[in-house]
N, CA, C and O atoms as a GROMACS GRO file, in nm:
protein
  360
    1UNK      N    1   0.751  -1.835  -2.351
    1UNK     CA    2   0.641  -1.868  -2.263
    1UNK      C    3   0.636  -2.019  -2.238
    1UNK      O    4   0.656  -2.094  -2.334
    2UNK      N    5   0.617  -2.059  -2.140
    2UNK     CA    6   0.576  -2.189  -2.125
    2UNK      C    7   0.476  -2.262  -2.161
    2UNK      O    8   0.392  -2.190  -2.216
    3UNK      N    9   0.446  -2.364  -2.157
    3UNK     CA   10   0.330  -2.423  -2.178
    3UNK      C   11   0.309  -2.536  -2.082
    3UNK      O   12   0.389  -2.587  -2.003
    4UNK      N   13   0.156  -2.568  -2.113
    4UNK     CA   14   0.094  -2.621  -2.033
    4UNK      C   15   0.189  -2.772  -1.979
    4UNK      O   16   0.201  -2.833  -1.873
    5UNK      N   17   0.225  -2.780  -2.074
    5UNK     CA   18   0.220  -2.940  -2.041
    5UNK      C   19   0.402  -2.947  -1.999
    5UNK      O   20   0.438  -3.062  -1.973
    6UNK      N   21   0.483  -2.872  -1.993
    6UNK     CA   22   0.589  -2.853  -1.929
    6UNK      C   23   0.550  -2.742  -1.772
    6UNK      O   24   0.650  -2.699  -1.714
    7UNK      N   25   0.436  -2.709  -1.723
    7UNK     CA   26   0.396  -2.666  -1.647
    7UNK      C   27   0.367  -2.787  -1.515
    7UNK      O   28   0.374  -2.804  -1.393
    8UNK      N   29   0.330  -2.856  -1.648
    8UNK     CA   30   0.241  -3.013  -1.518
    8UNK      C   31   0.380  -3.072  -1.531
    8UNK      O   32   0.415  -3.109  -1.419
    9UNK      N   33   0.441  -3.086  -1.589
    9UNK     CA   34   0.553  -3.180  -1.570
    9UNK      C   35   0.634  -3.136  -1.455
    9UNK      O   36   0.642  -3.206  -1.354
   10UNK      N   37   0.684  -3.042  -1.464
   10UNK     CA   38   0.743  -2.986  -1.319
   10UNK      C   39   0.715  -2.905  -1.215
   10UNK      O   40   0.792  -2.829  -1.156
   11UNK      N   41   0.589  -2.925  -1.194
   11UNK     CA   42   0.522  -2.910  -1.091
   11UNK      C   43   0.583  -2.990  -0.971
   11UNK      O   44   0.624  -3.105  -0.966
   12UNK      N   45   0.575  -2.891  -0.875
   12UNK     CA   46   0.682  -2.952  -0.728
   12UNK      C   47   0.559  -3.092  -0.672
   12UNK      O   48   0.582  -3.211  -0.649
   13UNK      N   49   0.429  -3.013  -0.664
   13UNK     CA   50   0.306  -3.058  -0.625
   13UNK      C   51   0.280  -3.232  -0.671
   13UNK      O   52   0.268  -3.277  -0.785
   14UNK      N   53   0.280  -3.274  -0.598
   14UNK     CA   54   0.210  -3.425  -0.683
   14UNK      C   55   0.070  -3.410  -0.694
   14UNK      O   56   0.000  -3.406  -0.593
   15UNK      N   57   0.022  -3.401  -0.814
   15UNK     CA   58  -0.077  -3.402  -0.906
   15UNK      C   59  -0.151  -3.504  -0.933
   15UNK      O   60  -0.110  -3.601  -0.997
   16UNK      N   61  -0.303  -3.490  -0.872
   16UNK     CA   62  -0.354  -3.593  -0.874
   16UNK      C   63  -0.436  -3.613  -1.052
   16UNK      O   64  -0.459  -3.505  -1.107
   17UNK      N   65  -0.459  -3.684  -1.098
   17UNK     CA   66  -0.503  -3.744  -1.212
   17UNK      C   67  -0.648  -3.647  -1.279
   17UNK      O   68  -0.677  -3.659  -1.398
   18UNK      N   69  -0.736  -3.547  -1.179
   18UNK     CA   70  -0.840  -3.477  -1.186
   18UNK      C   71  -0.790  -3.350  -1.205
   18UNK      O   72  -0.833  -3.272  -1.291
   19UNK      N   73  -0.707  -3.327  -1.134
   19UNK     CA   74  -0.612  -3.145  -1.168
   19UNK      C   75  -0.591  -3.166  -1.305
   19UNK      O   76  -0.680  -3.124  -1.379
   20UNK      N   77  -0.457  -3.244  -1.376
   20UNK     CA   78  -0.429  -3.321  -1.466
   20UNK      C   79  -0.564  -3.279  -1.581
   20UNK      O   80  -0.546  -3.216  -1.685
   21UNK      N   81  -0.649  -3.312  -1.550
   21UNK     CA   82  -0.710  -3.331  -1.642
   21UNK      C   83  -0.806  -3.203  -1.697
   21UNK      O   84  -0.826  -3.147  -1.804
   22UNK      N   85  -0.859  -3.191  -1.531
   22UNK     CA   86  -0.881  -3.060  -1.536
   22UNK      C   87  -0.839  -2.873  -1.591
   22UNK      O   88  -0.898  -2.766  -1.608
   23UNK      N   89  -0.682  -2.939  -1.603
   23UNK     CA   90  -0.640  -2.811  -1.642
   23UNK      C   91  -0.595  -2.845  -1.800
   23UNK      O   92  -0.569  -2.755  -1.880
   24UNK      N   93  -0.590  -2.962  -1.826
   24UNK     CA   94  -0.635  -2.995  -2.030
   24UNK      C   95  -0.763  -2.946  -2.078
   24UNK      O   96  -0.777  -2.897  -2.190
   25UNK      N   97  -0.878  -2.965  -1.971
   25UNK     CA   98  -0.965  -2.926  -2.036
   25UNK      C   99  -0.986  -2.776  -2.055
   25UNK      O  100  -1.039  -2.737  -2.159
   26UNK      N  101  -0.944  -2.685  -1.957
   26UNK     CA  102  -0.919  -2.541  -2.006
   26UNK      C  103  -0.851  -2.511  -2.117
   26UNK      O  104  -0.898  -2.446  -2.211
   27UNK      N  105  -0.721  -2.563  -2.109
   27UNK     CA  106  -0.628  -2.545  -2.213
   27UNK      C  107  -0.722  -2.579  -2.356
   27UNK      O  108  -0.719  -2.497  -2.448
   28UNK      N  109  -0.798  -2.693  -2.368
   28UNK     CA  110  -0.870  -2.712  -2.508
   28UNK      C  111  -0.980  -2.623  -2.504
   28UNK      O  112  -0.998  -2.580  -2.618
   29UNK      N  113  -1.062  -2.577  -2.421
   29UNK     CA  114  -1.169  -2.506  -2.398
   29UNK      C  115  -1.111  -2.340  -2.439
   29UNK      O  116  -1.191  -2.270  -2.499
   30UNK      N  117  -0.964  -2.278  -2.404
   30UNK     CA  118  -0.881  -2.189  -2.465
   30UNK      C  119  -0.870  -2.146  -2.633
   30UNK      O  120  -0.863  -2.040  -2.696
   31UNK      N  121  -0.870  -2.252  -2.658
   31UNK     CA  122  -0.762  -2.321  -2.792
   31UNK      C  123  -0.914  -2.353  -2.871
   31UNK      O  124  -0.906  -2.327  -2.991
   32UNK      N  125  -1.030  -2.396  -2.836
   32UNK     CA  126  -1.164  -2.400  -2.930
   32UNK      C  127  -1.201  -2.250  -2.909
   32UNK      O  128  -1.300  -2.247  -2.981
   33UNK      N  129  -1.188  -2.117  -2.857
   33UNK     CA  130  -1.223  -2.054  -2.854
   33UNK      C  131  -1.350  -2.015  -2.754
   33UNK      O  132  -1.434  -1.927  -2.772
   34UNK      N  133  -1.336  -2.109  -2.636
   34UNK     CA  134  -1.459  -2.091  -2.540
   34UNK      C  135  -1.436  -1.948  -2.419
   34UNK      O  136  -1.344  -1.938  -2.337
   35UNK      N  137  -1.520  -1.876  -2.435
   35UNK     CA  138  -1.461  -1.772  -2.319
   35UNK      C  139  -1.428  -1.814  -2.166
   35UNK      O  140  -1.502  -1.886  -2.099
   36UNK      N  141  -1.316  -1.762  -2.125
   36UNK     CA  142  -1.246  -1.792  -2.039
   36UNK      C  143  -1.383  -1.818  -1.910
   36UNK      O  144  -1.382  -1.922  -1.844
   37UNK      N  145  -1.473  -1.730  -1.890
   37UNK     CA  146  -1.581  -1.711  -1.760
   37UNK      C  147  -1.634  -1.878  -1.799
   37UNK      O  148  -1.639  -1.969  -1.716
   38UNK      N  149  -1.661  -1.888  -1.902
   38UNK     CA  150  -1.723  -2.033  -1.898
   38UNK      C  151  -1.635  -2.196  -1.842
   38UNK      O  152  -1.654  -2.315  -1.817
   39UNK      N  153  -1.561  -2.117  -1.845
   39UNK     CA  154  -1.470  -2.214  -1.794
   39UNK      C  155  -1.410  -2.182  -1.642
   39UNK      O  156  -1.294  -2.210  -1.612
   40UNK      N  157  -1.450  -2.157  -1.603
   40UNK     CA  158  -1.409  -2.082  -1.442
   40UNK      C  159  -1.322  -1.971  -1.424
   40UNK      O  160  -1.292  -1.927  -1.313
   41UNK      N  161  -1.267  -1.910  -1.567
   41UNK     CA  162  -1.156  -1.830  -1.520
   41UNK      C  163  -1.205  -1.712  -1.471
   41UNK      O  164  -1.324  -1.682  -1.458
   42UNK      N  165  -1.094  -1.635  -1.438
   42UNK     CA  166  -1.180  -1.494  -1.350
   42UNK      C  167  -1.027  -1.400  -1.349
   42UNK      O  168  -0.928  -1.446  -1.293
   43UNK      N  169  -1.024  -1.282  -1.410
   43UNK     CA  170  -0.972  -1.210  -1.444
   43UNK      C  171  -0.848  -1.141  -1.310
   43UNK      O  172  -0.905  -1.118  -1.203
   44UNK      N  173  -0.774  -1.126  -1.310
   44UNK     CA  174  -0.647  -1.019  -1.178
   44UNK      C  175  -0.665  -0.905  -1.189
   44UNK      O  176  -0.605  -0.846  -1.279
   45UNK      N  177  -0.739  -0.842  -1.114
   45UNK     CA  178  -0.800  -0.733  -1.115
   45UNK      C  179  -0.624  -0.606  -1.165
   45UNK      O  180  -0.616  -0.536  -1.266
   46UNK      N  181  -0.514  -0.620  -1.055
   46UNK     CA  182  -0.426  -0.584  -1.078
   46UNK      C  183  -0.350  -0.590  -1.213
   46UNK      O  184  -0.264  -0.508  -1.247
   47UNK      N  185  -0.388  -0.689  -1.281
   47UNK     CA  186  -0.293  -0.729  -1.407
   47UNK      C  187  -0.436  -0.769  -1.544
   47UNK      O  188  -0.428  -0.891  -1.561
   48UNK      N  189  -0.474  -0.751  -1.574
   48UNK     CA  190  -0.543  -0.737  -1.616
   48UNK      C  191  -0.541  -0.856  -1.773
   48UNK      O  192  -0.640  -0.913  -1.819
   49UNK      N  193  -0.412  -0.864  -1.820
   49UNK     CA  194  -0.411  -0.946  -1.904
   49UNK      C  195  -0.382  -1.066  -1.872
   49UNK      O  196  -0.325  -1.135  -1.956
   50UNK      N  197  -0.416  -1.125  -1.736
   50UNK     CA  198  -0.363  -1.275  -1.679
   50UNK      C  199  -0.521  -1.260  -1.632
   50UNK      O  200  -0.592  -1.163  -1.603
   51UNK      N  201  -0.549  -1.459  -1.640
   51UNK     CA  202  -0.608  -1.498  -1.589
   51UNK      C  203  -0.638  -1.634  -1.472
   51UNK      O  204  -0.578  -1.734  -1.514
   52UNK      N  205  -0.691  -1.656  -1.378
   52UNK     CA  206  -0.669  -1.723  -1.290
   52UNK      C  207  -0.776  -1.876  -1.296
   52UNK      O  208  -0.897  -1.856  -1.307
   53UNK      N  209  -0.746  -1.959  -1.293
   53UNK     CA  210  -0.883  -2.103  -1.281
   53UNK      C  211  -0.802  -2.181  -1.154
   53UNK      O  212  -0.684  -2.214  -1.144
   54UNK      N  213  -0.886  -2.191  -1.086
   54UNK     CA  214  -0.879  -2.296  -0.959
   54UNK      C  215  -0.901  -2.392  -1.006
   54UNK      O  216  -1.007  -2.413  -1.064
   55UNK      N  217  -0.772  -2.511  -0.990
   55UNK     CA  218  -0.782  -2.649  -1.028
   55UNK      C  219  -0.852  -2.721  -0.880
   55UNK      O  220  -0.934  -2.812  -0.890
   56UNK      N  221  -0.819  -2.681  -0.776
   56UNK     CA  222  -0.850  -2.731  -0.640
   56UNK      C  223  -0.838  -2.602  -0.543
   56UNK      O  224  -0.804  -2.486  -0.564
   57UNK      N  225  -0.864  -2.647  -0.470
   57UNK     CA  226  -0.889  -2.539  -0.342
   57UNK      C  227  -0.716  -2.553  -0.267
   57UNK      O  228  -0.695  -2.494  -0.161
   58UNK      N  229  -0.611  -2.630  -0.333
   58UNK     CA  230  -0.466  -2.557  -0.306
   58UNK      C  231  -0.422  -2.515  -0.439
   58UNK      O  232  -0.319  -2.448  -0.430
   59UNK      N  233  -0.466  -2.531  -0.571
   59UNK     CA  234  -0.317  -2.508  -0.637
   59UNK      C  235  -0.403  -2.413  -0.765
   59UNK      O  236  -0.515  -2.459  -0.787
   60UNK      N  237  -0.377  -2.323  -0.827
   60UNK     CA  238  -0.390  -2.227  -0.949
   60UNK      C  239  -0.309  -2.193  -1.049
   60UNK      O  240  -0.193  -2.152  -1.043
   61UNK      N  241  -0.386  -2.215  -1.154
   61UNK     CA  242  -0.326  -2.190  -1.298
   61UNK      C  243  -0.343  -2.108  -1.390
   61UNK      O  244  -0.414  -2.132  -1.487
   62UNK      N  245  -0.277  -1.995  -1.372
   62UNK     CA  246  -0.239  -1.871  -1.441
   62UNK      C  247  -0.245  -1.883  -1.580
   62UNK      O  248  -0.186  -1.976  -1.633
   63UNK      N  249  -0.313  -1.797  -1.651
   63UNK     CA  250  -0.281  -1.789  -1.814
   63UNK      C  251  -0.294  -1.649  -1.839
   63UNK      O  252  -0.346  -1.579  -1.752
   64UNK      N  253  -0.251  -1.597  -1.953
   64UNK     CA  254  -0.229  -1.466  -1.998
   64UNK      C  255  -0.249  -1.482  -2.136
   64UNK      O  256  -0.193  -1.572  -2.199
   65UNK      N  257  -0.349  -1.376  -2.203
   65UNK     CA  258  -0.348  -1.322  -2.280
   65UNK      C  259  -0.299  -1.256  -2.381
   65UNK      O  260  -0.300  -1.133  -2.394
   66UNK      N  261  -0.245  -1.353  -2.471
   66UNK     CA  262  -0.175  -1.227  -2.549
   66UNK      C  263  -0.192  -1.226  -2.707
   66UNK      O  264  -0.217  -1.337  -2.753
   67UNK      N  265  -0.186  -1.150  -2.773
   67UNK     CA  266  -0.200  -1.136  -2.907
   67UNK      C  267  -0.243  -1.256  -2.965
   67UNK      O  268  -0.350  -1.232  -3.022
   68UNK      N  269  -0.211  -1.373  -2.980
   68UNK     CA  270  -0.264  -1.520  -3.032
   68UNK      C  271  -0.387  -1.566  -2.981
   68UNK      O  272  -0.470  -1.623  -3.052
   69UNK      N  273  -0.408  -1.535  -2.814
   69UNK     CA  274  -0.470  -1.589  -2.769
   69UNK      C  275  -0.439  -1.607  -2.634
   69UNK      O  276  -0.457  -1.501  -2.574
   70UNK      N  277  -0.383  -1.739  -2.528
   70UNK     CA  278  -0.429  -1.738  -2.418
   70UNK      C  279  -0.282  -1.824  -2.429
   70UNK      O  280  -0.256  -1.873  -2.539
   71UNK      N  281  -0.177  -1.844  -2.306
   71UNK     CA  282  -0.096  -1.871  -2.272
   71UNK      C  283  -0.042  -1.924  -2.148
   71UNK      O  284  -0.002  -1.846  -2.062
   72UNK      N  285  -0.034  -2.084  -2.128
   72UNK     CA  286  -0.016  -2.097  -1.949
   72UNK      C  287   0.144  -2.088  -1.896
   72UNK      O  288   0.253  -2.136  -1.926
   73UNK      N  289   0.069  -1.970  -1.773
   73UNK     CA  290   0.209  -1.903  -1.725
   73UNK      C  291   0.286  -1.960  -1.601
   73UNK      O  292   0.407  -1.982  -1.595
   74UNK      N  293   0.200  -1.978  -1.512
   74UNK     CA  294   0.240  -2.065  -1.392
   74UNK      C  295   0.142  -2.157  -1.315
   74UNK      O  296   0.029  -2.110  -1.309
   75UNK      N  297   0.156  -2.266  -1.261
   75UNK     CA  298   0.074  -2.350  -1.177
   75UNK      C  299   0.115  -2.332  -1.008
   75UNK      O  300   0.216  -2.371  -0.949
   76UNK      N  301   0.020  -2.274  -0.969
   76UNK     CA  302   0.148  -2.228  -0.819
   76UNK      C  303  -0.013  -2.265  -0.694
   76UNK      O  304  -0.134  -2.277  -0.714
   77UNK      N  305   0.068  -2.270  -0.580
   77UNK     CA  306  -0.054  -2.314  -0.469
   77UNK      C  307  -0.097  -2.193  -0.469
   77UNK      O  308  -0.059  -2.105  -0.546
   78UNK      N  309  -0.215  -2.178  -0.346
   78UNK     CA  310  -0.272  -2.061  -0.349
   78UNK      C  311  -0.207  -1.980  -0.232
   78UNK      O  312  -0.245  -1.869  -0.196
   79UNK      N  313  -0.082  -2.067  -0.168
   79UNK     CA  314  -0.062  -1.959  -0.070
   79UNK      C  315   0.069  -1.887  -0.167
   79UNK      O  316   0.125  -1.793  -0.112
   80UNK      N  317   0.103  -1.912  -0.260
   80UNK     CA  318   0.244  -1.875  -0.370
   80UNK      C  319   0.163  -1.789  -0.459
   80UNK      O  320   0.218  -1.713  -0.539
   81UNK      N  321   0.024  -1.799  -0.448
   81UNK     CA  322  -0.079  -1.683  -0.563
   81UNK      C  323  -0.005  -1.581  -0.518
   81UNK      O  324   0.108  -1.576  -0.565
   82UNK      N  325  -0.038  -1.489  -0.432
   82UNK     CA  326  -0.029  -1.400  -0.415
   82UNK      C  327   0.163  -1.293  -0.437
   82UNK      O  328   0.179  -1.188  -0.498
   83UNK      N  329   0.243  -1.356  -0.380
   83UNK     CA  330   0.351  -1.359  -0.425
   83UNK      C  331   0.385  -1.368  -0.594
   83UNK      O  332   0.439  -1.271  -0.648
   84UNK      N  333   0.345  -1.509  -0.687
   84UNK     CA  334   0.347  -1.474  -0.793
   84UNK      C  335   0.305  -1.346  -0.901
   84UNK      O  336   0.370  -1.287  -0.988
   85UNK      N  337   0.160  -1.333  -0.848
   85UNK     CA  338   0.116  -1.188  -0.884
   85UNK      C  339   0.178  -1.073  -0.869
   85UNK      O  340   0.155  -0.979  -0.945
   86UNK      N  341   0.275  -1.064  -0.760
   86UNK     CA  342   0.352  -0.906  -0.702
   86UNK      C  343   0.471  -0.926  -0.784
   86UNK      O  344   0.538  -0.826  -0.812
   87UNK      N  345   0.511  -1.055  -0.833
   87UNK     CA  346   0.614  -1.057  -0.899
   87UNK      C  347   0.605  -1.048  -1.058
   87UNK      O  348   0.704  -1.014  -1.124
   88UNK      N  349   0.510  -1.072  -1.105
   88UNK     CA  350   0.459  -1.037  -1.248
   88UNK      C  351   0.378  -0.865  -1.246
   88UNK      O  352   0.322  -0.830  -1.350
   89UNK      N  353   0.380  -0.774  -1.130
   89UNK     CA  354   0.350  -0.708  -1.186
   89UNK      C  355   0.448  -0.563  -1.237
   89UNK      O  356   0.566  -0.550  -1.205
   90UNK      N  357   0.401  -0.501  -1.289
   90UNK     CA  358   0.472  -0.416  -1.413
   90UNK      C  359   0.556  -0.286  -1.345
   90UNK      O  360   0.618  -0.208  -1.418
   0.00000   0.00000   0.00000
């Protein structure tokens, strides 16, 4: 699985300093045990063990659920959401 911070690193997107930061603070908000809704996430109705947080109104950051806990899967725009999803599903 990937992680977060090899996620931001090669990101095609140039990343402004608030995404950046914004998507650390999920990742720690994950990792203290804060539920995902409190933090903006919101569940894939289709996939059920991934979850979605809007860093901005172009780009989203996928995490999934799994046995440990919470895992970041991809950082993709929102017009690549939809595509990513058809391709993760089962």
């Amino acid at each position: 699985m990937s992680t977060l911070n090899s996620l931001l690193h090669h990101c095609r997107q140039n990343l402004c300093e608030s995404h950046i930061q914004r998507a650390l603070e999920i990742e720690d908000g994950l990792k203290n045990g804060q539920p995902y809704p409190t933090l903006g996430g919101k569940r894939i109705r289709c996939r059920s063990d991934l979850i979605r947080f809007k860093l901005s109104p172009a780009l989203r950051l996928i995490y999934q659920k799994t046995g440990r806990g919470y895992s970041a899967v991809a950082l993709v725009t929102r017009e690549a959401f939809d595509r990513e999803i058809k391709r993760r599903r089962a």
